[in-house]
LOKOLKE-606526 format. One line per 3 residues: number of its first residue (from 1); their letters; for each residue z, x, y of N, C-alpha, C. Coordinates in nm, 3 decimals, m for minus. Layout:
NUM> A> Z/X/Y/Z/X/Y/Z/X/Y ~ ... $
This chain:
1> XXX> m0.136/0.909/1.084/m0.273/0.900/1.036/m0.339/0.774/1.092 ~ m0.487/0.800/1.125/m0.538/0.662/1.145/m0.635/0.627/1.084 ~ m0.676/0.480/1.093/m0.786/0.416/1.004/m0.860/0.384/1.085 $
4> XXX> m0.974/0.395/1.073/m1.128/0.355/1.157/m1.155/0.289/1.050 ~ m1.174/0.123/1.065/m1.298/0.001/0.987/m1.382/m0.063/1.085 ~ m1.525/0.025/0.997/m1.649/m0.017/1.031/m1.623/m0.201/1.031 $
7> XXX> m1.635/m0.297/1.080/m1.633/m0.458/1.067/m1.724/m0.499/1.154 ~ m1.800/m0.444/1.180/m1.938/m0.499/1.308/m2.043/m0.534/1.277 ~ m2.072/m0.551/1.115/m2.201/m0.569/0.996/m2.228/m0.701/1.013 $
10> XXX> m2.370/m0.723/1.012/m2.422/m0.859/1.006/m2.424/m0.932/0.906 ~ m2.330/m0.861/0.763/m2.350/m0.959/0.674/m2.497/m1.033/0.610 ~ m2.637/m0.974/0.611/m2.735/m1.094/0.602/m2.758/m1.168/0.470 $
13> XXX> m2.703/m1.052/0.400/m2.711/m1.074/0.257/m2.582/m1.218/0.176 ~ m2.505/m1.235/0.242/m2.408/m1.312/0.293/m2.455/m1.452/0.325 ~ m2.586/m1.448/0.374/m2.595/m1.567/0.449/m2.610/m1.692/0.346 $
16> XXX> m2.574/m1.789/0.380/m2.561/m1.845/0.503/m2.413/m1.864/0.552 ~ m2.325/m1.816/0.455/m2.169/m1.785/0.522/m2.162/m1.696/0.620 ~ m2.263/m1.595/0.618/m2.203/m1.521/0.751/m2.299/m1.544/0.887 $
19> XXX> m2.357/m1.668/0.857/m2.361/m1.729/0.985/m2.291/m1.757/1.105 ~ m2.181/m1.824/1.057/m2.073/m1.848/1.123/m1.960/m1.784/1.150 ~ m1.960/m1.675/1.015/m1.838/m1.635/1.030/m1.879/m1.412/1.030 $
22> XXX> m1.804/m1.341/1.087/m1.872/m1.225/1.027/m1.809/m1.182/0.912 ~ m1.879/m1.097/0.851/m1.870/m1.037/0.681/m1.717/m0.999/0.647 ~ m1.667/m0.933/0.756/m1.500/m0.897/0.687/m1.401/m1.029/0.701 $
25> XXX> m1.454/m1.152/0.803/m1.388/m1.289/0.743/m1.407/m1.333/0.641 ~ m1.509/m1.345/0.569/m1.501/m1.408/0.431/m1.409/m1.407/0.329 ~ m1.365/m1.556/0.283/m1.242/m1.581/0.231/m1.271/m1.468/0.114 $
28> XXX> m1.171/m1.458/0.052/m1.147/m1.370/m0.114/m1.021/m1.363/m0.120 ~ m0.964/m1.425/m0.235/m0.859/m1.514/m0.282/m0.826/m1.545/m0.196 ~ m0.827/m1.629/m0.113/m0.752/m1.718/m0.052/m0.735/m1.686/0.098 $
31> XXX> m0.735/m1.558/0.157/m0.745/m1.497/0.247/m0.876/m1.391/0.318 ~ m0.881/m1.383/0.450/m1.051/m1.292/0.485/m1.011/m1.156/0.399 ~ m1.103/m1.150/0.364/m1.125/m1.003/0.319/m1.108/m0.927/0.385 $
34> XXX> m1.115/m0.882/0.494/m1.011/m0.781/0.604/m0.858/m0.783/0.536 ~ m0.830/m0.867/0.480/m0.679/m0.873/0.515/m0.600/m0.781/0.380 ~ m0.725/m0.780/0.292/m0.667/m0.712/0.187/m0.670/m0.572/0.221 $
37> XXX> m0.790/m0.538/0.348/m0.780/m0.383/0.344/m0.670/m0.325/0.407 ~ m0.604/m0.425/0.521/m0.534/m0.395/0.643/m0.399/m0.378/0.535 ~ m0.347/m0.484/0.424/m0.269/m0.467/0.341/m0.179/m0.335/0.244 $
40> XXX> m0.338/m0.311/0.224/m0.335/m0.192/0.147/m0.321/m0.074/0.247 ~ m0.357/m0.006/0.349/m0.269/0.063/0.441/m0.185/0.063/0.485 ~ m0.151/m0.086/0.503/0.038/m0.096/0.548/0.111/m0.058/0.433 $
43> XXX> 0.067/m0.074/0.317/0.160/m0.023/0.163/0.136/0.131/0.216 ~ 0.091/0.170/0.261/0.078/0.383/0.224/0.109/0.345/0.396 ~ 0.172/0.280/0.476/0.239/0.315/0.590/0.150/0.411/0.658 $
46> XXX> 0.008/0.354/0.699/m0.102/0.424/0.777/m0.075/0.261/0.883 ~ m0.053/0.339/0.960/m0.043/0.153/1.067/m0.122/0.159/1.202 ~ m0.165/0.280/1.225/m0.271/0.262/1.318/m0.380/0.246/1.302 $
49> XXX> m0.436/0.123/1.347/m0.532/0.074/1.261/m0.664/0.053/1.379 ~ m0.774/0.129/1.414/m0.845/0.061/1.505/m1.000/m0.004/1.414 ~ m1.034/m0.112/1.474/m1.121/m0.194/1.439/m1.226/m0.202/1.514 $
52> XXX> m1.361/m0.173/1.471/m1.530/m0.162/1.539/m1.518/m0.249/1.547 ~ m1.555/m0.381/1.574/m1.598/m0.483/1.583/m1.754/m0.532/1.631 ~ m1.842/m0.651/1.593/m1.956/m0.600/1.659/m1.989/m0.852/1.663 $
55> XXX> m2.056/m0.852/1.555/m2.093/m0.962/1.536/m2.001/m1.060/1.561 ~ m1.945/m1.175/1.629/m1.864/m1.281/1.600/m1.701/m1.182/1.611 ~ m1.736/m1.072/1.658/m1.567/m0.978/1.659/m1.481/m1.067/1.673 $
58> XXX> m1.520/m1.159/1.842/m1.392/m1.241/1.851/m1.313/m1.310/1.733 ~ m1.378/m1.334/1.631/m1.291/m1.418/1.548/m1.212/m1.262/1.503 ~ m1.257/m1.180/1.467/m1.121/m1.076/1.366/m1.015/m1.074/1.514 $
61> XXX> m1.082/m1.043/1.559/m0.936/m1.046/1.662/m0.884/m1.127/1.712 ~ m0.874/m1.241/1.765/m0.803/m1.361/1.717/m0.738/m1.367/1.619 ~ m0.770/m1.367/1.492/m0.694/m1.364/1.388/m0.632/m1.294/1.359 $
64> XXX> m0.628/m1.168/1.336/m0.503/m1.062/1.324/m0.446/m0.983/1.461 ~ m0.528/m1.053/1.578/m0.433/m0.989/1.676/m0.395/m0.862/1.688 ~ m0.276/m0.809/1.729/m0.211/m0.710/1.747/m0.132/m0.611/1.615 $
67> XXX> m0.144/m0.697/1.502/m0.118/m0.661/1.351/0.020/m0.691/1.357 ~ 0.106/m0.717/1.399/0.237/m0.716/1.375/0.270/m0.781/1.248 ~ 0.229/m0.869/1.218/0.215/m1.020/1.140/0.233/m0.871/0.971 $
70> XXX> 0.150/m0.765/1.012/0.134/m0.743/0.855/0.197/m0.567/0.854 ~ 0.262/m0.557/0.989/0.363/m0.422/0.976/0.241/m0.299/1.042 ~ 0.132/m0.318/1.115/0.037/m0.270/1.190/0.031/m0.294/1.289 $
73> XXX> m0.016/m0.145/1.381/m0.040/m0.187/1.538/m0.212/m0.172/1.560 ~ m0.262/m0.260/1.539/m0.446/m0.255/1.550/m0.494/m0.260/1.688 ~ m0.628/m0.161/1.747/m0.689/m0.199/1.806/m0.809/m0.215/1.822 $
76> XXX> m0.866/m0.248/1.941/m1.017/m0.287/1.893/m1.154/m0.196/1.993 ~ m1.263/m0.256/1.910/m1.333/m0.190/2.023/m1.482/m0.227/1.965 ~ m1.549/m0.320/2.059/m1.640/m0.405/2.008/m1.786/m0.360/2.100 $
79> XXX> m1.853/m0.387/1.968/m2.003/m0.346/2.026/m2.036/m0.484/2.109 ~ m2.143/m0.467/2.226/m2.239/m0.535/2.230/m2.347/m0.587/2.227 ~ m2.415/m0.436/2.153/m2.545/m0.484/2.066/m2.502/m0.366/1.924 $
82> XXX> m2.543/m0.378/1.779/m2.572/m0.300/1.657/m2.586/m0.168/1.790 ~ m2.472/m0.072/1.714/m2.496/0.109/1.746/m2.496/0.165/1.659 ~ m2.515/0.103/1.507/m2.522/0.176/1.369/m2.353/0.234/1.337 $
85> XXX> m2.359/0.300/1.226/m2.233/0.315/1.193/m2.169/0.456/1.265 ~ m2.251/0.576/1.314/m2.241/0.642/1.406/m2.211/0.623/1.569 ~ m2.270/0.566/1.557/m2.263/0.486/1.745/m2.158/0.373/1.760 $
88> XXX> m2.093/0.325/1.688/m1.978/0.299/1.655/m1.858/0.333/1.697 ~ m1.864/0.473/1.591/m1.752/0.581/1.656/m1.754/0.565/1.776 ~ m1.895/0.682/1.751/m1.931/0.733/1.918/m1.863/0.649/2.015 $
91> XXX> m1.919/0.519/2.050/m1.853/0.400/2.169/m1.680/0.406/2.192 ~ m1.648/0.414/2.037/m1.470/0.428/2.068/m1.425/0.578/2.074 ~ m1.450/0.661/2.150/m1.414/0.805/2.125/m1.302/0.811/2.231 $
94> XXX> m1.248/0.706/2.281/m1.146/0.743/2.364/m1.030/0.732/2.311 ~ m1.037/0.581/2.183/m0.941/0.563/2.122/m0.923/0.621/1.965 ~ m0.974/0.716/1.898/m0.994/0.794/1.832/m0.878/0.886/1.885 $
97> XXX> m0.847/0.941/1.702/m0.729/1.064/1.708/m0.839/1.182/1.738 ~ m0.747/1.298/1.689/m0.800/1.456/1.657/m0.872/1.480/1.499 ~ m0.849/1.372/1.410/m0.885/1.346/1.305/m0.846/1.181/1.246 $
100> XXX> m0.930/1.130/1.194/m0.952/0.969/1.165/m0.972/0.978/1.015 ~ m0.965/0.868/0.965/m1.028/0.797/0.837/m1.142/0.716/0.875 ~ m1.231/0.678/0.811/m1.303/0.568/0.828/m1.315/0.491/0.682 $
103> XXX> m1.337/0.367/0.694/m1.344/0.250/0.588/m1.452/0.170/0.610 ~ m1.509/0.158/0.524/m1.660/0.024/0.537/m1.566/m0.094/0.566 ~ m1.613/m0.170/0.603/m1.537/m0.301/0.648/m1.586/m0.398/0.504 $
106> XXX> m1.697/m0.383/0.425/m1.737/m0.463/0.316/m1.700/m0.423/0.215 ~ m1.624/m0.304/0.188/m1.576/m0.233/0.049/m1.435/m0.193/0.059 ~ m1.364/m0.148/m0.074/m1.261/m0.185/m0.119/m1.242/m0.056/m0.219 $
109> XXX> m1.144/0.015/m0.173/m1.103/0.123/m0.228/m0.961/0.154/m0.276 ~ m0.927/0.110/m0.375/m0.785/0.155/m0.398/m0.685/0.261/m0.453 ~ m0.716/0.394/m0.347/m0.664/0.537/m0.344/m0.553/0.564/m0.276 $
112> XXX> m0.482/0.648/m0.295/m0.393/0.716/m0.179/m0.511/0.797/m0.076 ~ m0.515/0.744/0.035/m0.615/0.741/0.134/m0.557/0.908/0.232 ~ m0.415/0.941/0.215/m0.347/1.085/0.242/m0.396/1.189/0.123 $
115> XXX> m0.499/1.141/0.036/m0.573/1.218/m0.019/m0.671/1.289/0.049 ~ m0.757/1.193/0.103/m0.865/1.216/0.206/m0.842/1.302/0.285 ~ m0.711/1.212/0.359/m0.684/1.325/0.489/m0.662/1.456/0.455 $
118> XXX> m0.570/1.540/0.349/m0.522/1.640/0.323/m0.655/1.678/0.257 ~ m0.728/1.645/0.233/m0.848/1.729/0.151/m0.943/1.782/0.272 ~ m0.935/1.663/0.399/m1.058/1.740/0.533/m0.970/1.853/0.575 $
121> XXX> m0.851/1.864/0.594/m0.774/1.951/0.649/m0.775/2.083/0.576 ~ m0.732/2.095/0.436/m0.729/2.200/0.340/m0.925/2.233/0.374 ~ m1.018/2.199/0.380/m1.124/2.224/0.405/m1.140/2.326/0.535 $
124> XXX> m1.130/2.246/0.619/m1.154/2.275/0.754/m1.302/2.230/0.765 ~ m1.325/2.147/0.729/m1.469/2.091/0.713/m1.463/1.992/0.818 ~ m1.605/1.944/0.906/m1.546/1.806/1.016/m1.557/1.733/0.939 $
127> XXX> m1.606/1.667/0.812/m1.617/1.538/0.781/m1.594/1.547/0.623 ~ m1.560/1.459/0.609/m1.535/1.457/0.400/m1.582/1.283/0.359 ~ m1.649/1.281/0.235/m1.691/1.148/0.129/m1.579/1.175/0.043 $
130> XXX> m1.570/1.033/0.028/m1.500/1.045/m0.130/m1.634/0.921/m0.175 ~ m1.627/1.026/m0.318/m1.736/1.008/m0.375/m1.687/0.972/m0.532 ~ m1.783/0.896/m0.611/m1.773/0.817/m0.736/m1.873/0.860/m0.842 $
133> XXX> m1.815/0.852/m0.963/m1.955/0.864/m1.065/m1.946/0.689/m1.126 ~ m2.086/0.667/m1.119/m2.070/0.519/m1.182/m2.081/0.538/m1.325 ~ m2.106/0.620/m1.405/m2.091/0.677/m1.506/m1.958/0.579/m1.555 $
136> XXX> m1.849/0.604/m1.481/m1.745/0.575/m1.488/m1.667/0.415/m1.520 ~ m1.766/0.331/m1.468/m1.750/0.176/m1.393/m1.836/0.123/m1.350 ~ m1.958/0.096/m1.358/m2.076/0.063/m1.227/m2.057/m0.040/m1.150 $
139> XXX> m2.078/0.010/m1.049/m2.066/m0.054/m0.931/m2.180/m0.121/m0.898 ~ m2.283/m0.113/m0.969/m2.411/m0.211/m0.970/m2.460/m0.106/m0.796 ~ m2.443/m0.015/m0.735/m2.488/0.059/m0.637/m2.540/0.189/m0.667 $
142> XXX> m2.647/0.192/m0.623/m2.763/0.307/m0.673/m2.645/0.457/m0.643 ~ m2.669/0.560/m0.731/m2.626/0.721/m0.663/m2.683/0.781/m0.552 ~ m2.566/0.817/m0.497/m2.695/0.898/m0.329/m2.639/0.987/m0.315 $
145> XXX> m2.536/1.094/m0.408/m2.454/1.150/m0.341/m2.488/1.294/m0.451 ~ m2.454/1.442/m0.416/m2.445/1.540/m0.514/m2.365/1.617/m0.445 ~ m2.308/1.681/m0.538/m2.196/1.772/m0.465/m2.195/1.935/m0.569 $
148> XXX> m2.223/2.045/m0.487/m2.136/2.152/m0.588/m2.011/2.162/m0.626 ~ m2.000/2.270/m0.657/m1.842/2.337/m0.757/m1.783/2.328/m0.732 ~ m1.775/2.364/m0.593/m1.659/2.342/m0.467/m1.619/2.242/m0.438 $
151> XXX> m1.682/2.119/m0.434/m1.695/1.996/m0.372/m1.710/2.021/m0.218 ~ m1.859/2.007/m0.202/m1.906/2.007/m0.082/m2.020/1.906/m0.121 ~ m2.044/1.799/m0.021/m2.164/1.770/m0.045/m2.308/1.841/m0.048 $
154> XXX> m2.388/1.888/m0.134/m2.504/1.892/m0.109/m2.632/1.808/m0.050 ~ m2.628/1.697/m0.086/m2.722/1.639/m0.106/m2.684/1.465/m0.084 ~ m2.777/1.411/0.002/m2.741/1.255/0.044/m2.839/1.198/0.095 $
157> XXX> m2.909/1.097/m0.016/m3.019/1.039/m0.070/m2.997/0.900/m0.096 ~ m3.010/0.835/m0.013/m3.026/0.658/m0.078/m3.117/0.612/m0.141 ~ m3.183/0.691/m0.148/m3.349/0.627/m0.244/m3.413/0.731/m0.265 $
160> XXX> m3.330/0.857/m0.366/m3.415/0.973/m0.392/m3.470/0.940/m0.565 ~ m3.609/0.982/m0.588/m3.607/0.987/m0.705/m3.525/1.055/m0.842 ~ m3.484/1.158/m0.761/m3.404/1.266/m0.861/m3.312/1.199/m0.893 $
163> XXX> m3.222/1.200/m0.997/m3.093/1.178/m1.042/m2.991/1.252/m0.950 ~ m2.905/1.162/m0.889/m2.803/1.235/m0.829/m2.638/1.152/m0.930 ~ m2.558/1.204/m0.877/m2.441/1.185/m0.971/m2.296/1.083/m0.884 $
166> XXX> m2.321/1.080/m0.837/m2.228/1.025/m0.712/m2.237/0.907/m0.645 ~ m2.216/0.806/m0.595/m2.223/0.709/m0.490/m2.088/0.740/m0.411 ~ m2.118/0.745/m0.308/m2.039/0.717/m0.153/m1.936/0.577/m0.164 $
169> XXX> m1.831/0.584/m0.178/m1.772/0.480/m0.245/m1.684/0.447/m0.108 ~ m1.690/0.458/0.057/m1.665/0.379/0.097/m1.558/0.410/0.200 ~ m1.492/0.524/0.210/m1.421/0.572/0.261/m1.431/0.731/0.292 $
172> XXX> m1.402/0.743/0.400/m1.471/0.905/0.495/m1.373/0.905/0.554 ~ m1.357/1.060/0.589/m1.246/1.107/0.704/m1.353/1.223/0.776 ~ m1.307/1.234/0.911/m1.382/1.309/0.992/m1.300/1.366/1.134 $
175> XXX> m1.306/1.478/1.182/m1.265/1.508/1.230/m1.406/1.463/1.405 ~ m1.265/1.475/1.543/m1.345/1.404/1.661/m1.459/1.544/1.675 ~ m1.427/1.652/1.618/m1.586/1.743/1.640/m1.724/1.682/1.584 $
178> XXX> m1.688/1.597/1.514/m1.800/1.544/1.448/m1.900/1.430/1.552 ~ m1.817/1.410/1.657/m1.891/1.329/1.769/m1.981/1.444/1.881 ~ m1.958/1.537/1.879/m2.000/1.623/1.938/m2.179/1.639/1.881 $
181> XXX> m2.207/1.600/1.762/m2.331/1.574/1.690/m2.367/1.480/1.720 ~ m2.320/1.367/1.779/m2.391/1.270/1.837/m2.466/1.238/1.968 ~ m2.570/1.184/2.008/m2.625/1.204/2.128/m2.565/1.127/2.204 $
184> XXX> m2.554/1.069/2.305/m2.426/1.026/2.403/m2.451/0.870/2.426 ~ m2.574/0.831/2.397/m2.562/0.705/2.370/m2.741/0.674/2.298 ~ m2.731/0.481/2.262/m2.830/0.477/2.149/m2.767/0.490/2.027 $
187> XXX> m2.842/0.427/1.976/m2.780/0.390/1.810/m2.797/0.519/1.739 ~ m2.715/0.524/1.624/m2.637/0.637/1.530/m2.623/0.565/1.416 ~ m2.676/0.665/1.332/m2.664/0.668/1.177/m2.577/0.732/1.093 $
190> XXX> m2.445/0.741/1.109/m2.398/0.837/1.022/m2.500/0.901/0.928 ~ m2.521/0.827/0.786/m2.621/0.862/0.714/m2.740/0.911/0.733 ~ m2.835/0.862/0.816/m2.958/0.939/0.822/m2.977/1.068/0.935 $
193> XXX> m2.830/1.056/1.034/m2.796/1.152/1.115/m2.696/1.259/1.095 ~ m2.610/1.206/1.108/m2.484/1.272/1.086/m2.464/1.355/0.964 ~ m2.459/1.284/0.856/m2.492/1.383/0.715/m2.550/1.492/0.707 $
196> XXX> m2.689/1.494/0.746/m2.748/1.577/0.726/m2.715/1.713/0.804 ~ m2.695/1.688/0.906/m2.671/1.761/1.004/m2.505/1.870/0.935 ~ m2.402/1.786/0.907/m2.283/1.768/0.848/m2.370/1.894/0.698 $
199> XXX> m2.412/1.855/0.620/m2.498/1.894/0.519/m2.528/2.066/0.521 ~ m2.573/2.098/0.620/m2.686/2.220/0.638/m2.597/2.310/0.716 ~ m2.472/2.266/0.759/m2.365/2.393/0.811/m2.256/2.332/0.713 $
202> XXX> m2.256/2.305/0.588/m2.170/2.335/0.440/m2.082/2.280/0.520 ~ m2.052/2.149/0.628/m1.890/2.091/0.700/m1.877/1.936/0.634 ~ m1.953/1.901/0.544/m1.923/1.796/0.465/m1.883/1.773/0.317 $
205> XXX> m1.703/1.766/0.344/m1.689/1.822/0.189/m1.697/1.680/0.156 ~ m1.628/1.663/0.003/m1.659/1.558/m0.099/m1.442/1.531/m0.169 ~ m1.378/1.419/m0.222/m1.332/1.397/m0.290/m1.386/1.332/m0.391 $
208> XXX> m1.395/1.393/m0.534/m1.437/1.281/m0.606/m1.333/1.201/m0.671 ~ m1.309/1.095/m0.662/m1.235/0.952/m0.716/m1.280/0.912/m0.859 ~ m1.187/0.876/m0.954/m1.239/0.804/m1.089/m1.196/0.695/m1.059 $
211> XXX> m1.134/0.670/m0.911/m1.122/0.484/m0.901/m1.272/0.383/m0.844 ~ m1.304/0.315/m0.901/m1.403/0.248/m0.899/m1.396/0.226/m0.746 ~ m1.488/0.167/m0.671/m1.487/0.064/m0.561/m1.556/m0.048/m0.584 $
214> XXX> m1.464/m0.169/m0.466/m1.569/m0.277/m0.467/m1.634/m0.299/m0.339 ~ m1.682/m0.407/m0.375/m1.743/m0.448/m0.188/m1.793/m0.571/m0.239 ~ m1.800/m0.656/m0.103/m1.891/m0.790/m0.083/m2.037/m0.773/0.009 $
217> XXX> m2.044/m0.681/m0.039/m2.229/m0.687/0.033/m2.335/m0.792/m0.074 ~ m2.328/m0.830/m0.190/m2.396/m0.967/m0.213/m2.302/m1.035/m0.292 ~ m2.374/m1.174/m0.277/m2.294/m1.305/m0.411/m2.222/m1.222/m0.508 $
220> XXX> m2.260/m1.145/m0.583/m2.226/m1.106/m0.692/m2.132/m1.012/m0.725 ~ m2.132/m0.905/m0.580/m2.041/m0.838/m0.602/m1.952/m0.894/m0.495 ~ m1.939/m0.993/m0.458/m1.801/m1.057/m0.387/m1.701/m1.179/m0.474 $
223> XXX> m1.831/m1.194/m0.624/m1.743/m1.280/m0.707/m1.682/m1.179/m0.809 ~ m1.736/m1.041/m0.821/m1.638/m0.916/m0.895/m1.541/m0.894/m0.777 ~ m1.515/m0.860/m0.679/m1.414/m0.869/m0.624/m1.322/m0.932/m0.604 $
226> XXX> m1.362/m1.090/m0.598/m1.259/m1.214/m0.646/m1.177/m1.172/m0.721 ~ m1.281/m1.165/m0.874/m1.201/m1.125/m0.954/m1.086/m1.005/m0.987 ~ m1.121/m0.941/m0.905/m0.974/m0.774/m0.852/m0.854/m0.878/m0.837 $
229> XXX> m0.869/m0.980/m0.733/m0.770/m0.988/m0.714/m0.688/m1.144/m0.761 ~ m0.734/m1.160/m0.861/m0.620/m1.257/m0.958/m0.535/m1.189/m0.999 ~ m0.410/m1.328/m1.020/m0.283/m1.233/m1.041/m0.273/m1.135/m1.158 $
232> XXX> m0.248/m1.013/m1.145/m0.213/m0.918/m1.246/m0.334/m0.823/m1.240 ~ m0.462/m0.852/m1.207/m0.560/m0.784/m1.227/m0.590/m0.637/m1.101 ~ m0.500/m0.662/m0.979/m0.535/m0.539/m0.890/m0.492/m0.420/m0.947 $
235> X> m0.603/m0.356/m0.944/m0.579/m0.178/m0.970/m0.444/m0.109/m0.869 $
């Protein structure tokens, strides 16, 4: 199995720490926040690990290198200008499997991630969300997500008025047909592209999760994430 992390984000909300440094370096307990995600896949023995890189990349790679250090073989593949989280992919499609995971590089999910995979497969769908009710935990992140009976996504709205039930909590699997929707170069939106598209031929299913997620996209939710990880407190 492999892991695709988005880590190419400008962080702005971050600033003035992610001035210097980009968003998946930022310390949290004691170590970059990358390091807890790369962690948590080496525990479920997913070790191929490739990394977007975009802003300040050189530093993640420098620093974790070749992964050995943490029982991973990582590689990389770095923008040189923002290609959105679609164009991303797109750029690394050489080093891409027949089917991937993807991970936000700012959020924090703690699932059996061979959930994901076995749920796009049992589908035959190209792409799958795992999806959240904040109902559940709030994540202080608006709902954008609806799904039918089946679990398929319907519906994917970042700023719809309607009540939707779901947030996108951070982790996607997709199969390489799903690049075939992309235009061949120029920036890509998963979300305002890909989805929809994904959406309207019923190929975007849904897991829904009752495990919360976190993330460091502002102050506030990077000092609730701190807090995940004092001793005794990780889910």
């Amino acid at each position: 199995m492999q892991a695709v992390i988005l880590a190419g984000g400008l962080g702005t909300r971050l600033r003035p720490v992610t001035e210097t440094i980009p968003k998946p370096m930022v310390t949290v307990a004691g170590v970059p926040y990358l390091e807890h995600q790369l962690r948590l896949l080496a525990e479920q023995k997913i070790q191929d690990v490739l990394l977007l890189t975009g802003y300040l990349g050189e530093q993640i790679e420098e620093y974790f290198g070749d992964g050995a250090s943490l029982g991973l073989r990582l590689f990389y593949s770095r923008e040189l200008s923002p290609m959105g989280t679609g164009g991303a992919i797109r750029d690394a499609r050489e080093k891409l499997h027949d089917a991937f995971l993807v991970i936000y590089g700012d959020s924090y999910l703690p699932i059996q991630y061979g959930e994901a995979f076995d749920r796009l497969a049992a589908t035959g769908a190209d792409g799958l969300l795992v999806v959240y009710d904040n109902r559940l935990g709030d994540t202080s992140v608006k709902n954008n997500v609806d799904v039918d009976d089946q679990q398929y996504v319907i519906r994917y709205e970042k700023d719809s008025p309607d009540p939707l039930h779901y947030v996108e909590a951070g982790v996607l699997a997709f199969r390489r047909s799903v690049l075939d929707l992309m235009p061949a170069s120029g920036v890509v939106s998963l979300e305002k592209e890909i989805f929809p598209k994904l959406i309207a031929r019923r190929s975007l299913a849904a897991l829904v999760t009752r495990q919360r997620f976190y993330d460091i996209g502002t102050p506030e939710r990077l000092a609730a994430i701190e807090a995940l990880f004092l001793p005794g407190r990780r889910a």
